[in-house]
C-alpha positions as CSV (number, residue, x, y, z in Angstrom):
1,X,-19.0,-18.5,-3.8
2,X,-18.7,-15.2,-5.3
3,X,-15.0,-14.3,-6.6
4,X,-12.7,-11.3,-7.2
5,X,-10.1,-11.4,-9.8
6,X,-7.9,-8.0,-9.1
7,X,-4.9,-8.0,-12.0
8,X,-2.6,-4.8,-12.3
9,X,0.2,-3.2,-11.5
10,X,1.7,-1.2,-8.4
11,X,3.0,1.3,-10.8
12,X,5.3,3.8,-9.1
13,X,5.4,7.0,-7.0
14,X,5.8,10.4,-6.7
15,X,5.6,13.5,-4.4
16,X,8.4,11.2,-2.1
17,X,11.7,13.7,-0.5
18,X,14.1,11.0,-1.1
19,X,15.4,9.5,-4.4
20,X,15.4,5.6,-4.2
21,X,12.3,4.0,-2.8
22,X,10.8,0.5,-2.8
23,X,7.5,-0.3,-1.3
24,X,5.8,-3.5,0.8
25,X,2.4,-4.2,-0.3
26,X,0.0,-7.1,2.1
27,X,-3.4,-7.7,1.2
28,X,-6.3,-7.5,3.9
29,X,-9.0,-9.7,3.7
30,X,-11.8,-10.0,6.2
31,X,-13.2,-13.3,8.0
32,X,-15.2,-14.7,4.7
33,X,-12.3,-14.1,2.2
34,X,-10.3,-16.9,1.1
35,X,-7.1,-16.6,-1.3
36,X,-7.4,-19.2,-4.1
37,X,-4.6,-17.6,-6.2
38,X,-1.6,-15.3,-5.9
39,X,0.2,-13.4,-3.7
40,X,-1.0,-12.0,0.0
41,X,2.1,-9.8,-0.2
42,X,5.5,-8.9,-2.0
43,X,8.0,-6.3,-3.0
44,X,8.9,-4.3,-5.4
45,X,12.3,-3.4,-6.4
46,X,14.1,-0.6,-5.6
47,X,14.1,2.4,-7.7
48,X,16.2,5.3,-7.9
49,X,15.8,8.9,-10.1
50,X,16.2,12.4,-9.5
51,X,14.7,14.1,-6.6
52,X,11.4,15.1,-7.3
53,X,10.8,13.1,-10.7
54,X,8.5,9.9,-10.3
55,X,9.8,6.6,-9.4
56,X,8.7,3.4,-11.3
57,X,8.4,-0.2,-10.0
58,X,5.9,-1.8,-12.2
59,X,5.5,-4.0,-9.8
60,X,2.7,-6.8,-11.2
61,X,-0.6,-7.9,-8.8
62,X,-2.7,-11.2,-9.5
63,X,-4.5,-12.0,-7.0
64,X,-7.7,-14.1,-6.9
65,X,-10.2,-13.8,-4.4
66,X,-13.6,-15.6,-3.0
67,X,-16.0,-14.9,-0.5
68,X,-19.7,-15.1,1.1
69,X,-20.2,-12.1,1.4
70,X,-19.0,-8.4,0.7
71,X,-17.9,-7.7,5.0
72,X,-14.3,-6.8,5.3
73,X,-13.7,-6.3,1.6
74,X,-9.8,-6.6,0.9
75,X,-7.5,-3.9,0.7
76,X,-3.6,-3.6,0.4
77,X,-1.2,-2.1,2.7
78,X,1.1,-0.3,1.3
79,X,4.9,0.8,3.1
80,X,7.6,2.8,1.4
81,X,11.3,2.4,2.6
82,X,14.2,4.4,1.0
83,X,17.0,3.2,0.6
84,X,20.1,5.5,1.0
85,X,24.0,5.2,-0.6
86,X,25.4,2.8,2.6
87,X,22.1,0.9,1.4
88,X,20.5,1.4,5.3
89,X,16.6,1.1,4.6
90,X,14.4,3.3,6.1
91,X,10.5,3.3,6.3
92,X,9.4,6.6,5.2
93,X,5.9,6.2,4.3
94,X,2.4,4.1,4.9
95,X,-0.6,3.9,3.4
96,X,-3.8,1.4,2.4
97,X,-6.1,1.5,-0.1
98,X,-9.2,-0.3,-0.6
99,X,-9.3,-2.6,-4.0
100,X,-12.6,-0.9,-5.9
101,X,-15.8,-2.5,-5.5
102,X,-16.8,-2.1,-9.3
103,X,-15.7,-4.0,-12.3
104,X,-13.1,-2.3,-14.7
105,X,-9.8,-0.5,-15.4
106,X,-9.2,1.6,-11.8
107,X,-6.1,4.0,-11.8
108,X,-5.7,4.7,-7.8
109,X,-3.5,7.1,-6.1
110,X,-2.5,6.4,-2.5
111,X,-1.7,9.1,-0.1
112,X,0.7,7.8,2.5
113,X,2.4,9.0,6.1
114,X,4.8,8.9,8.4
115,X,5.0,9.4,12.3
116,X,7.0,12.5,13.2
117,X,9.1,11.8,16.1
118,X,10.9,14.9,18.4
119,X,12.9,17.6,16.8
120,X,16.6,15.4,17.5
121,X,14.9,12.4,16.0
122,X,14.0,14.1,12.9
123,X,17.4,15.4,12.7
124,X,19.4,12.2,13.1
125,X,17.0,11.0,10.6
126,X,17.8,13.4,7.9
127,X,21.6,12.3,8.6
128,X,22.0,9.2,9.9
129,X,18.6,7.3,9.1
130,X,16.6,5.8,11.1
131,X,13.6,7.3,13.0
132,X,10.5,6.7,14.1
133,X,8.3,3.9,12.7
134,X,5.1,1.9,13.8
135,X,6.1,-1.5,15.9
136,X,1.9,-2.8,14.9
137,X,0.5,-2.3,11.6
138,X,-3.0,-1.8,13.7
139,X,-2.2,1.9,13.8
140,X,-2.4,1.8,9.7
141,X,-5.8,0.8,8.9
142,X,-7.6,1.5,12.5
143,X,-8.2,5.6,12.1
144,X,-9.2,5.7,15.7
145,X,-5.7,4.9,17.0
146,X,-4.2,7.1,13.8
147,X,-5.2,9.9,15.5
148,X,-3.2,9.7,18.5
149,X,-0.1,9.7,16.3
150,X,1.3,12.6,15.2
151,X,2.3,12.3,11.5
152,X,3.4,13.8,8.5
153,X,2.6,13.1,4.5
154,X,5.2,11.5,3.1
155,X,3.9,11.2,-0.9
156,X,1.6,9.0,-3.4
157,X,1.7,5.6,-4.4
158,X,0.2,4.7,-8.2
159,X,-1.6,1.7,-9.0
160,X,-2.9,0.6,-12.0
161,X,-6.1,-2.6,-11.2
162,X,-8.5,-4.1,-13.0
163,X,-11.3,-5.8,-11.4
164,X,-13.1,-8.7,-12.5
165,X,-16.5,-9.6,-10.3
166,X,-17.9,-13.0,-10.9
167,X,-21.2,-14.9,-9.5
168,X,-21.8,-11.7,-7.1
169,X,-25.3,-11.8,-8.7
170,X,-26.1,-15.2,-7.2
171,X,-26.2,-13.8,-3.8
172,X,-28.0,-10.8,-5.0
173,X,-25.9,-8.2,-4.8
174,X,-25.7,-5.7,-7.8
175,X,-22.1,-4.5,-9.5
């Protein structure tokens, strides 16, 4: 079986309103993937700085990978909370991003969204937290149901991956 090694870093984020953020990563893998090592999901820790200045996790990813084929190639999910002074944790941002299909050192940026709810939920959410959110993670990575939402960008997450291919030649495809 071919195999993807994908070693990095979720590095941080910036272009977010609020000042102390963590993010949610799960990998996606379609039906001919198979884990063999790592993590399918985690966590970062919770970071705070100044409005406006970038927040760090360097948060680490190992993950390796097998498959029989290149269908449903894996990508990670990605949701932002913040996390406010009563420590109330709010989602205020999702995203995915698809792990890259060539060998090498791969900085990615990930552009993420939230749903905008009614003009009294957006204000209870600037003061009391809360707001709307997605009850299926379907509506991330399926663009056809994305587009019945009506959504706002939130900011950009930072990753740092490098990709190791291996035996992908066997079954004839080129890298």
């Amino acid at each position: 079986m071919a195999e993807v090694h994908v070693v990095g870093q979720i590095t941080g984020a910036s272009g977010f309103p609020d000042s102390s953020l963590l993010c949610k990563w799960l990998l996606q893998l379609g039906g001919g993937w198979r884990l063999v090592e790592g993590l399918a999901e985690g966590q970062t820790q919770a970071d705070r700085s100044e409005v406006g200045e970038e927040i760090v996790w360097c948060h680490p990813l190992d993950i390796h990978l097998s498959t029989r084929g290149i269908q449903g190639w894996p990508r990670l999910l990605l949701q932002v909370y913040r996390q406010d002074a009563l420590s109330r944790v709010d989602v205020c941002g999702y995203g995915i991003i698809h792990i890259p299909t060539h060998p090498g050192h791969h900085t990615l940026h990930c552009h993420t969204w939230r749903p905008v709810g009614t003009f009294s939920e957006e204000f209870r959410r600037a003061f009391l937290g809360g707001g709307p959110q997605l009850l299926s993670t379907e509506f991330i990575h399926s663009s056809l149901e994305r587009y019945r939402l009506s959504t706002i960008a939130s900011g950009t997450v930072h990753l740092d991956i490098g990709v190791i291919l291996r035996e992908f030649d066997k079954y004839g495809i080129a890298t």
